[in-house]
C-alpha positions as CSV (number, residue, x, y, z in Angstrom):
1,X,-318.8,-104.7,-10.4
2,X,-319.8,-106.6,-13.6
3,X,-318.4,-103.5,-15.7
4,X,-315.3,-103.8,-13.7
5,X,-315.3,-107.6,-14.3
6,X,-315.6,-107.2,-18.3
7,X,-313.6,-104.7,-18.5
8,X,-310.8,-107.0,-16.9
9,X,-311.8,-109.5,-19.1
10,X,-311.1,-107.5,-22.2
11,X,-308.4,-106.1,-21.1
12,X,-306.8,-109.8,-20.4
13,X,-308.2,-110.7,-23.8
14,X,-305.9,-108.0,-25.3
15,X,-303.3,-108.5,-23.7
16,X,-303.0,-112.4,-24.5
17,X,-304.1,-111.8,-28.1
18,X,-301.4,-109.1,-28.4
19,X,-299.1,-111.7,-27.1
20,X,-299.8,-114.4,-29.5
21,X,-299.5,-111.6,-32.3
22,X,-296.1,-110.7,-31.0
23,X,-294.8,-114.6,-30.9
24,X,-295.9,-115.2,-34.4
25,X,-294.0,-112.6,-35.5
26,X,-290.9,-113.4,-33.6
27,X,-291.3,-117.1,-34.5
28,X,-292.5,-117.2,-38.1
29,X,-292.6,-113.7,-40.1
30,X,-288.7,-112.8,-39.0
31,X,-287.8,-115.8,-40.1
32,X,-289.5,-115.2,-43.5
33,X,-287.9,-112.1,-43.6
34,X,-284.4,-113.0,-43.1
35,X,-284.7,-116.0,-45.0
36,X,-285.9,-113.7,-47.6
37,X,-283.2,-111.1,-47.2
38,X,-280.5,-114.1,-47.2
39,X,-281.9,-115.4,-50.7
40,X,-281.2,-111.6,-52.2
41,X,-278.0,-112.3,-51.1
42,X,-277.3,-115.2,-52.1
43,X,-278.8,-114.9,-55.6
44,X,-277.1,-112.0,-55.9
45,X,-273.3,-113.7,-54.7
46,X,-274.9,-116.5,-57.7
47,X,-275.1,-114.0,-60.3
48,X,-272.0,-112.3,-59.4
49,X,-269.8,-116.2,-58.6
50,X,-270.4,-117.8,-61.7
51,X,-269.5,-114.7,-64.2
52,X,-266.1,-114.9,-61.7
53,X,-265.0,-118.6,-62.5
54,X,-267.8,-121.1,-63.8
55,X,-265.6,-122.9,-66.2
56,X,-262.7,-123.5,-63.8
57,X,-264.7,-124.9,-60.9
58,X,-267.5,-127.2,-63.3
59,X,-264.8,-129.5,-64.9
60,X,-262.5,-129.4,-61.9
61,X,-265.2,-131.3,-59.6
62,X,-266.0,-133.3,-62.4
63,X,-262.2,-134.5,-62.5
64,X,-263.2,-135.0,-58.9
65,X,-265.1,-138.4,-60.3
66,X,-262.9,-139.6,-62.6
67,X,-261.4,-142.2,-60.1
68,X,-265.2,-143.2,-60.3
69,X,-265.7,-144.0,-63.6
70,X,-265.1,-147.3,-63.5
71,X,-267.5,-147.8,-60.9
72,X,-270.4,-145.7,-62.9
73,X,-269.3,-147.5,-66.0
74,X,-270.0,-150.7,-64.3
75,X,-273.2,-150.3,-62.8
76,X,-274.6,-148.3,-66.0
77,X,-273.6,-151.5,-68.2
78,X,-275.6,-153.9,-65.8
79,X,-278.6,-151.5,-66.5
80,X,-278.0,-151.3,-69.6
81,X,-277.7,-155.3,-69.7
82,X,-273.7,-155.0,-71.4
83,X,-270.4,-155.5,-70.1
84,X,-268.2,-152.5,-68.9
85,X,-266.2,-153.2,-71.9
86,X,-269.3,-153.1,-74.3
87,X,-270.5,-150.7,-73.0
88,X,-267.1,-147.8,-73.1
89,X,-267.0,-149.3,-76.7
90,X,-270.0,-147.9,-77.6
91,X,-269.5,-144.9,-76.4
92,X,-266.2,-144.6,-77.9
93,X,-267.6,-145.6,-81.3
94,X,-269.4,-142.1,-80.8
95,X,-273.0,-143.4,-79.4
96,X,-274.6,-141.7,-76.7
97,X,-276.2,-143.3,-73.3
98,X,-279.1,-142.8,-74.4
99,X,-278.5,-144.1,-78.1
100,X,-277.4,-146.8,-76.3
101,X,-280.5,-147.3,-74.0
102,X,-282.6,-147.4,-76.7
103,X,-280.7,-150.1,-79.0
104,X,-281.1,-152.1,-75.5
105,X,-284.7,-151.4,-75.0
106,X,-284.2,-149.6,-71.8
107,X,-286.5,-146.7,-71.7
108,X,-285.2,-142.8,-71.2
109,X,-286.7,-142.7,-67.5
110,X,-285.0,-145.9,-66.8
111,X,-282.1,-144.6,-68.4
112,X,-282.4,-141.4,-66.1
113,X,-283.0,-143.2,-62.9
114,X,-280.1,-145.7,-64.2
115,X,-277.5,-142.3,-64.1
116,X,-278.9,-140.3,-60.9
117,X,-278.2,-143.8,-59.1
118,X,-274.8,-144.5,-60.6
119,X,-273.6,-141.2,-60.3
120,X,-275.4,-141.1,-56.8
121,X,-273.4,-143.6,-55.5
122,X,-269.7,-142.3,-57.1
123,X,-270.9,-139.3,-55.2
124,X,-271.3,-141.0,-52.3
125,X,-268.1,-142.6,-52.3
126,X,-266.7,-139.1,-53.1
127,X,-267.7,-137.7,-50.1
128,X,-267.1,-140.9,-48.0
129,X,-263.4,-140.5,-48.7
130,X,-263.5,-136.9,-48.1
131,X,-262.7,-135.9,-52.3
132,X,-265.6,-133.8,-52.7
133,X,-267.8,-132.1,-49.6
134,X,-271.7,-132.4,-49.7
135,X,-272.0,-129.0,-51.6
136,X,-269.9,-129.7,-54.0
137,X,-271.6,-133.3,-54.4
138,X,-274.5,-131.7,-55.1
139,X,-273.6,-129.2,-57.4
140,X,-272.5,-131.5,-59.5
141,X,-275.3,-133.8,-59.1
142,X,-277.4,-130.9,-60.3
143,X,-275.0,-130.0,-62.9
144,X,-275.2,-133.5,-64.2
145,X,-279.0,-133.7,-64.4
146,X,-279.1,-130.3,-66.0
147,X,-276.3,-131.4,-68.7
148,X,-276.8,-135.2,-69.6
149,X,-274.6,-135.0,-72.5
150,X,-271.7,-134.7,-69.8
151,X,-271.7,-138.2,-68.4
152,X,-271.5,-139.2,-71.9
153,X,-268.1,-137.0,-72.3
154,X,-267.3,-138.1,-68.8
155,X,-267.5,-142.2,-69.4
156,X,-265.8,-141.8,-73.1
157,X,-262.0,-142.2,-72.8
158,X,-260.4,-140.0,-74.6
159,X,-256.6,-140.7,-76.1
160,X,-254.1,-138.5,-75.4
161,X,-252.7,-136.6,-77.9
């Protein structure tokens, strides 16, 4: 009777243990898998996208913020403690943001933290009006962190020729 009764018992044991094994795997090593599959995928649409049509799409969602720029412009300069108008002077006289941060004693994290919120909030906006989608929002907040030196060519007007 008692080898009967352990043998049961082990047998349950298995059976329950084999279970749990199973929903692990359904629940969180397929998912690993496929998410891991997907990313081979996707890097692999990357690599093969941007050697398609990277300079087309980059400046065309940057035009995307150009009705914006007033509105970055502005709350940079309040940062920066100048007027609007100060401000696109400076940057027209051929001074960067952050030349410009550091003749005003703002530091280059403030500075940073100054541009992610200002362009942020343009983003925002973007979105809110349906001009840019989400993606495309953050692409070119990325984009933007990656390449400072665009804001700078972004605020600058440039004449006409």
């Amino acid at each position: 009777m008692k080898l009967k009764r352990r043998t049961i018992v082990i047998i349950s044991g298995s059976a329950v243990l084999l279970a749990i094994l199973l929903l692990v795997g359904i629940f969180v090593v397929a998912p690993a898998i496929a998410a891991s599959q997907n990313t081979t995928t996707h890097t692999t649409t990357e690599t093969t996208t941007p050697t398609a049509s990277p300079t087309p799409k980059k400046p065309s969602l940057l035009k995307a913020l150009k009705p914006y720029v007033p509105a970055i412009t502005g709350q940079l300069a309040q940062g920066l403690h100048l007027t609007p108008q100060q401000l696109t002077a400076d940057l027209q006289s051929g001074q960067t943001l952050s030349q410009i941060a550091t003749t005003q004693k703002v530091s280059a994290t403030q500075l940073q933290t100054l541009e992610n919120s200002a362009v942020q909030n343009a983003l925002t906006q973007a979105v809110t009006a349906g001009s840019l989608t989400r993606q495309q929002a953050s692409l070119i907040m990325k984009h933007l962190t990656k390449n400072p030196q665009l804001l700078n060519h972004l605020l600058t007007p440039h004449k006409k020729k």
